[in-house]
C-alpha positions in Angstrom: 4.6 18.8 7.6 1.9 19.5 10.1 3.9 18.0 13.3 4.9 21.6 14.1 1.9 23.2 12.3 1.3 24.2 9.2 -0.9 26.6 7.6 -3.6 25.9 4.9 -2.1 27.5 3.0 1.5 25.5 3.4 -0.7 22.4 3.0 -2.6 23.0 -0.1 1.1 24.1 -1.8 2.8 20.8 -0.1 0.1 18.1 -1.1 -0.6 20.2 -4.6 -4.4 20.0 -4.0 -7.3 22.1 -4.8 -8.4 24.7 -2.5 -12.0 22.7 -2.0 -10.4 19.1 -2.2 -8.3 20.6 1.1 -11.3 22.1 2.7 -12.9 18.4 2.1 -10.1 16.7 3.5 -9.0 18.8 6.4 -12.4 18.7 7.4 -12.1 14.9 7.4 -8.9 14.3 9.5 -10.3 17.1 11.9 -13.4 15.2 12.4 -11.3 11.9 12.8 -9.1 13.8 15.3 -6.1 13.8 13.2 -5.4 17.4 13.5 -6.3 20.2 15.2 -6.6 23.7 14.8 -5.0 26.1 16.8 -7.2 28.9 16.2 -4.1 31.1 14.8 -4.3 29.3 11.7 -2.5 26.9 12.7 -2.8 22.9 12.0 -1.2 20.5 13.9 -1.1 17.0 13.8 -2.1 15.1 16.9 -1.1 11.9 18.7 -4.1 9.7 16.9 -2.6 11.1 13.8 0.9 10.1 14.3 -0.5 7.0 15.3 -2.7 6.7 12.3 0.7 7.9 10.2 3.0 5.0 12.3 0.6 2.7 11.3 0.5 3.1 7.8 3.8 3.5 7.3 4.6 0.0 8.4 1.1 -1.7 6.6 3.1 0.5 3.5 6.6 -1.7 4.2 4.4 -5.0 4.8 2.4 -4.8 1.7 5.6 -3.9 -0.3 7.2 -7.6 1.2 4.2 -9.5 0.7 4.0 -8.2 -3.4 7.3 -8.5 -3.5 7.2 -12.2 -1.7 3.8 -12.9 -3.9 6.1 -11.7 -7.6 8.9 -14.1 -6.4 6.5 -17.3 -5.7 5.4 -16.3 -9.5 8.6 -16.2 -11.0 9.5 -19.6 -9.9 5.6 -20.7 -10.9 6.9 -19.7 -14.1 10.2 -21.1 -13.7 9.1 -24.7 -12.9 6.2 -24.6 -15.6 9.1 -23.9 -17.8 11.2 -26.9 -16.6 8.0 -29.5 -17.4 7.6 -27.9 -20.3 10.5 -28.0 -22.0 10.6 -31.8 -20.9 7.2 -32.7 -21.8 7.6 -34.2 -25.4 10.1 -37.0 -23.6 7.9 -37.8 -21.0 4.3 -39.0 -20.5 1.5 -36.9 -19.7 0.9 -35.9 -15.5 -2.8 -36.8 -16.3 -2.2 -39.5 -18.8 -0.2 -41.6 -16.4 -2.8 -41.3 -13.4 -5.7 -42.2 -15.9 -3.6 -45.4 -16.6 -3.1 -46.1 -12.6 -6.4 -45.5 -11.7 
């Protein structure tokens, strides 16, 4: 949106913010040197916020594997619990059997 500039206008409309949440944020990636202004009214987005935008994209995509990674080592949790449960009247108890070992 802002790569070839964008008024404030533009970006209030795009993101569907309030007029003072936008003031409040432009004013934050403008201090972080995120954007610039061109002085024509005029926003642009600048290297350091591409970067920042690269950056996120791809801690996005990892995050999305690692929950994805984290809700399949659940499901087989859940699968194996299962599989001992549904055996456990024919066979002896994990703990019962190490109490007698021990």
């Amino acid at each position: 949106m802002a790569e070839d500039g964008a008024s404030k206008t533009r970006i209030m409309y795009q993101v569907n913010l309030s007029y003072k949440l936008l003031c409040k944020y432009l004013t934050q990636v403008l201090d972080a040197g995120m954007l610039s202004f061109d002085g024509a009214g005029c926003y642009r987005l600048t290297r350091r916020g591409q970067d920042f935008l690269d950056k996120y994209e791809k801690y996005v995509r990892a995050h999305r594997l690692l929950e994805e990674g984290l809700l399949n080592v659940n499901n087989e949790k859940m699968f194996l619990e299962e599989m001992v449960g549904a055996n456990s009247e024919s066979r002896p108890n994990k703990r019962a059997v190490i109490s007698k070992v021990a």
